[in-house]
C-alpha positions in Angstrom: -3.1 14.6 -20.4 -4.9 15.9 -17.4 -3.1 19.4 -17.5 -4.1 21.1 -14.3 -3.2 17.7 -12.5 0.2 17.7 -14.4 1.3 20.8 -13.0 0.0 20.4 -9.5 2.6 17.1 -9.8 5.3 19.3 -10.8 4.6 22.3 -8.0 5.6 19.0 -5.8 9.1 20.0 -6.4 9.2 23.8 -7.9 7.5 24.6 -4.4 10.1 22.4 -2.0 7.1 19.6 -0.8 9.1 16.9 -2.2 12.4 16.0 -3.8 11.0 14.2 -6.8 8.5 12.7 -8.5 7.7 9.8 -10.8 4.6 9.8 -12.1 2.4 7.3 -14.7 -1.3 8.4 -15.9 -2.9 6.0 -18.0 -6.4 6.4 -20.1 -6.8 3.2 -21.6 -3.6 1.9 -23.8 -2.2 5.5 -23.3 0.6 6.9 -21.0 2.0 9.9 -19.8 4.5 9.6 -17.3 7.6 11.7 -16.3 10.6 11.9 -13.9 11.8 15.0 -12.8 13.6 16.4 -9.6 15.8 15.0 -7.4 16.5 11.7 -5.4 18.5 12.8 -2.4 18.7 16.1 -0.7 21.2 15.2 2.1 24.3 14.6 3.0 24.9 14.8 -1.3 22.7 15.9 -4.0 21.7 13.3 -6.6 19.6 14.0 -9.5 16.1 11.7 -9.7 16.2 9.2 -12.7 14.0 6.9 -14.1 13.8 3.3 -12.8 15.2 3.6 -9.5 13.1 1.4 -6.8 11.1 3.1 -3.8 10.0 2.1 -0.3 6.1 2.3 -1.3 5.2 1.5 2.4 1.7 0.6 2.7 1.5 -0.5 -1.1 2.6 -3.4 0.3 -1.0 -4.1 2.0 -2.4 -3.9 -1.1 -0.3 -5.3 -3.8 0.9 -8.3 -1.5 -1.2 -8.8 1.2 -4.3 -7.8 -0.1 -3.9 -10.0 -3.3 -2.6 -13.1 -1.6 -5.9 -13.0 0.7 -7.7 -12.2 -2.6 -6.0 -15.4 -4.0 -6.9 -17.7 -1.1 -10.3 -16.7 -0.7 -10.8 -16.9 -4.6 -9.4 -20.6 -4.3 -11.8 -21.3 -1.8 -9.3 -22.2 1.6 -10.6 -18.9 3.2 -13.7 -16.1 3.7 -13.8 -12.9 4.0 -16.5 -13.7 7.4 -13.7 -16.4 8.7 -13.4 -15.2 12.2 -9.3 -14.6 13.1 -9.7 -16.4 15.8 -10.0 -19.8 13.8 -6.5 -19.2 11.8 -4.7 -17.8 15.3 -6.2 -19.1 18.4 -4.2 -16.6 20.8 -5.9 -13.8 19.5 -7.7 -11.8 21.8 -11.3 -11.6 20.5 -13.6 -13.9 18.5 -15.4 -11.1 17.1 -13.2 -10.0 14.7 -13.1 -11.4 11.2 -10.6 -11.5 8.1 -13.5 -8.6 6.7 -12.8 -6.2 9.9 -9.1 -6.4 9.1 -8.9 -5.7 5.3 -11.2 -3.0 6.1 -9.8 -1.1 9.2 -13.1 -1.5 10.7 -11.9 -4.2 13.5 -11.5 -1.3 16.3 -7.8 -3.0 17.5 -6.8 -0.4 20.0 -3.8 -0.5 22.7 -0.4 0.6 23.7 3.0 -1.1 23.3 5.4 0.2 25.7 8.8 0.6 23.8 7.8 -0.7 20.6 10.4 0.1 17.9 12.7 -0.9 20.8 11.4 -4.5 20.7 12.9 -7.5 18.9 10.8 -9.4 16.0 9.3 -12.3 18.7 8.9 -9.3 21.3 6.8 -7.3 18.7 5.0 -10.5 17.6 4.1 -11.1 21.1 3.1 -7.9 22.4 0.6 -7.9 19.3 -1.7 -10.3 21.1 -2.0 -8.1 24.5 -3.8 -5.3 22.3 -7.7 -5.0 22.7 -10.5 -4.2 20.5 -12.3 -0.4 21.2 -15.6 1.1 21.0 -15.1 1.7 17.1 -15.6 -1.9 15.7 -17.5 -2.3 13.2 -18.7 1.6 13.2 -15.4 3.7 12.1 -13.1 3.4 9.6 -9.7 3.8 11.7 -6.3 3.1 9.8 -3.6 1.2 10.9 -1.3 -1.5 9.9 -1.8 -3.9 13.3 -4.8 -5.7 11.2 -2.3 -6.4 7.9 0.6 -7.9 10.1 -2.6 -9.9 11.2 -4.0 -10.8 7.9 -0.1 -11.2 7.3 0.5 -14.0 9.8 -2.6 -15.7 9.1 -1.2 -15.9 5.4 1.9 -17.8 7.2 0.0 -20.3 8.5 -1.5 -21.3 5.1 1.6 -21.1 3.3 4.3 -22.3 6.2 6.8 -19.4 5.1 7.5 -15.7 5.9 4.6 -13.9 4.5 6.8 -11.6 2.2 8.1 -14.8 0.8 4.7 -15.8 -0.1 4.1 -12.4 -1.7 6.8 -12.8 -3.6 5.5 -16.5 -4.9 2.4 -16.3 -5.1 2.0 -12.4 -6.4 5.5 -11.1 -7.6 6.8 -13.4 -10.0 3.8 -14.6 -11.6 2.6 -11.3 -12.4 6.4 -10.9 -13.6 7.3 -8.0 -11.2 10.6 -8.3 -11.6 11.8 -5.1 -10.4 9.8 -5.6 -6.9 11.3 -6.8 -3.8 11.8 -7.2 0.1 15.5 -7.1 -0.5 17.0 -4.6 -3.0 20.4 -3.0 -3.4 20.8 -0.2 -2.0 22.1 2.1 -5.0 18.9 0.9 -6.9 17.2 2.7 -4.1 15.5 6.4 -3.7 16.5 7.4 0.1 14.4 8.2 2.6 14.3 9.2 5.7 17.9 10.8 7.7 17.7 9.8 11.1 19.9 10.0 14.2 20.0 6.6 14.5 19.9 4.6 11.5 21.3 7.6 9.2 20.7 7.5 6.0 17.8 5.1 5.2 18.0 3.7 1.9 17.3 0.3 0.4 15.9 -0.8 4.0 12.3 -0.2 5.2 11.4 2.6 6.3 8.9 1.6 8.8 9.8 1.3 12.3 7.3 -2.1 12.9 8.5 -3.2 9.3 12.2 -2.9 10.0 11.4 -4.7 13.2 10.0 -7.8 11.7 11.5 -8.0 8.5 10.1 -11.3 6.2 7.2 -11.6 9.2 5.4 -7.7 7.8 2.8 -7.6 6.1 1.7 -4.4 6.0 4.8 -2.6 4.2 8.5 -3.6 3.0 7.9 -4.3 -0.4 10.4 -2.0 -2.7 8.9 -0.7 -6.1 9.8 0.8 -9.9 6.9 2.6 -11.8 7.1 0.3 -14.5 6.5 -2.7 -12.0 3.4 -0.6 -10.8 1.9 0.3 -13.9 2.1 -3.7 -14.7 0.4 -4.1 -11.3 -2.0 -1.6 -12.4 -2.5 -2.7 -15.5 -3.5 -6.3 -14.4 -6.0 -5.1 -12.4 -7.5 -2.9 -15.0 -7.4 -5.3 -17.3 -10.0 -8.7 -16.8 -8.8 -11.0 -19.5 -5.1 -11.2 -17.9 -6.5 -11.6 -14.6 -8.2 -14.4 -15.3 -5.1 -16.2 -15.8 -4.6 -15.4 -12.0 -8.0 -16.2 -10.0 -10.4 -18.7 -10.8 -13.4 -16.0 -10.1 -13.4 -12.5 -11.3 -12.9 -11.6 -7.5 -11.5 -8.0 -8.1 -14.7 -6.8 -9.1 -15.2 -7.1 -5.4 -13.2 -4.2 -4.7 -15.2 -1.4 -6.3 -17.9 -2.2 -3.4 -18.0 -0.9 -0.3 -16.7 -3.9 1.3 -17.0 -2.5 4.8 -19.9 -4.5 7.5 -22.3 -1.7 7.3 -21.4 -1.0 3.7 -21.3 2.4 4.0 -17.6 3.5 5.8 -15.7 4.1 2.1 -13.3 1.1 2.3 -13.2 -1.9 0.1 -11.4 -5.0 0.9 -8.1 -3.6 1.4 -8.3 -0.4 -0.3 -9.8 3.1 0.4 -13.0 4.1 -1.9 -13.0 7.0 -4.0 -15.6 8.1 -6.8 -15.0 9.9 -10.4 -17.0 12.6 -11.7 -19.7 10.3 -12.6 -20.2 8.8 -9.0 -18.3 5.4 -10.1 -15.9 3.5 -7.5 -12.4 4.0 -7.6 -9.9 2.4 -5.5 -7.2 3.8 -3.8 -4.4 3.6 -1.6 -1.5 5.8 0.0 2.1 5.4 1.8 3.6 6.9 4.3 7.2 7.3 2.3 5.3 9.6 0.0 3.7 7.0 -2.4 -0.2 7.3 -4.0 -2.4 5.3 -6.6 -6.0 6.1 -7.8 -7.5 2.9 -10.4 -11.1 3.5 -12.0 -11.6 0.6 -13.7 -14.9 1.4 -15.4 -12.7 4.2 -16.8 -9.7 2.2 -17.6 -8.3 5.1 -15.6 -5.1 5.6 -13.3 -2.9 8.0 -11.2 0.5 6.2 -9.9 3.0 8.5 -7.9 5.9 7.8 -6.6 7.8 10.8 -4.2 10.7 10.4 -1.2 8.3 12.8 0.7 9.9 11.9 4.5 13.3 12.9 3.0 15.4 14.0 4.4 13.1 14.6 7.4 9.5 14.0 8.4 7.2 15.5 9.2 6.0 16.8 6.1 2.2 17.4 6.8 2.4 19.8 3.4 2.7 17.3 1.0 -0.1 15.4 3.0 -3.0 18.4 2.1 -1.1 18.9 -1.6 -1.4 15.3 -2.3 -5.5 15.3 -1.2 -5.6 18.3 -3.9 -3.7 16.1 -6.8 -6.5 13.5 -6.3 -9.4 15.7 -5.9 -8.1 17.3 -9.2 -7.5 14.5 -11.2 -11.3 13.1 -10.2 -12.7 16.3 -11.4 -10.2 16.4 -14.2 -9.8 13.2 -16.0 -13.5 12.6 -16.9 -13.8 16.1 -18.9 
């Protein structure tokens, strides 16, 4: 399946990007998936095996985050035009809406002095000195200040840690029983080495993440491929996921979602398009982690790689994983 995709996947780790990779493609009830490589470079070499969990870093936006807001809004208790200021009344503009945040389009700009030195209430606090920029509502600009938003709004709905929401109200009724905030460590694929926490494995990644633990929204969340080809496979698939929402709200996200509707995001997710000029949806993480869906296809690309192990940066995989995709689009449709 998808042969010149394949073997970009496997040039990951023949050519030194990466350590490893797990991979799923899926064409309709079919699969190809493989594991190959290795898990762990440094200070040992272990050999990559199937069903290990990974830090998926911003997966966790969409999977959890994304979905719980999904879930609320389909239930009626929120809208996407809600303004943030209604859910969390310290925040500093009444501009910004739950839209501008799923999209990256709410222009939240600033500077935390010390940051990853800060304590979880410090953190918190220091969210609600930031500012909003010149870009709202006209650029796309990525970053994970607006989930940690969307993340404590979710709190107030639910009175609990969001990732204890995602895990209620997403993880186990979608039976993702391999997915969690708080995994063992030797069911874990390391990732970063670093001077001062070592060895990273089985705890977040993420700097902001680490910081606020059960209070993140916008990573955290450990994964196995199996666990995100069911993911995958629930979105693809409408008749299961009507056992979830009321509405068929997921349709929403192949649509530019963004307040012009024309800045390539969905609620969310980042917008791609197939061969045929059909939405996509897709989303990156920073570990080294990557899914296309296209759902009018009943198409998808899941890869999981340790790509900040043992050290980051690793800009390389960045331009070889923007070749994979732009492969596969042109690929899978032939």
């Amino acid at each position: 399946m998808n042969e010149k995709t394949t073997s970009l996947l496997h040039r990951l780790v023949s050519d030194g990007i990466v350590p490893g990779v797990s991979y799923t493609m899926i064409h309709g009830e079919e699969e190809q998936n493989e594991t190959f490589g290795r898990r762990q470079l440094e200070p040992v070499v272990r050999e990559l095996i199937p069903g290990l969990k990974y830090d998926v870093a911003s997966l966790t936006k969409v999977v959890g985050t994304t979905t719980v807001i999904l879930k609320l809004v389909d239930e009626g208790r929120l809208a996407f035009d809600d303004k943030v200021i209604e859910y969390l009344p310290d925040f500093f503009d009444n501009r910004v809406t739950i839209r501008h945040l799923l999209t990256h389009t709410s222009g939240i700009t600033g500077y935390i002095k010390n940051r990853n030195e800060l304590d979880a209430h410090e953190l918190l606090a220091a969210l609600y000195t930031l500012h909003v920029g010149p870009t709202f509502e006209k650029e796309v600009v990525y970053t994970d200040i607006g989930m940690i938003f969307l993340g404590l709004i979710i709190e107030k709905f639910y009175d609990e840690p969001v990732q204890r929401v995602i895990t209620e109200v997403v993880l186990e009724p979608l039976s993702l029983t391999d997915s969690t905030f708080a995994p063992l460590q030797s069911e874990c694929v390391p990732t970063e080495i670093t001077k001062k926490r070592g060895l990273i494995q089985g705890i977040v990644h993420d700097p902001k993440a680490n910081i606020l633990r059960e209070h993140c929204g916008s990573a955290g969340l450990f994964m196995t491929m199996k666990d995100l080809v069911k993911f995958t496979r629930w979105l693809l698939s409408e008749n299961v996921r009507k056992r979830f929402f009321k509405t068929d709200i997921v349709q929403e996200l192949f649509r530019d979602q963004t307040p012009t509707h024309n800045l390539g995001r969905t609620y969310g997710w980042d917008l791609r398009y197939n061969r045929a000029n059909d939405v996509c949806i897709y989303h990156t993480g920073y570990t080294g982690t990557f899914i296309l869906i296209d759902k009018k296809m009943q198409d998808a690309l899941i890869v999981l790689t340790n790509r900040v192990h043992p050290h980051t940066p690793n800009d390389k995989f960045l331009v070889r994983r923007d070749q994979i995709i732009a492969e596969y689009l042109g690929e899978k449709d032939i």
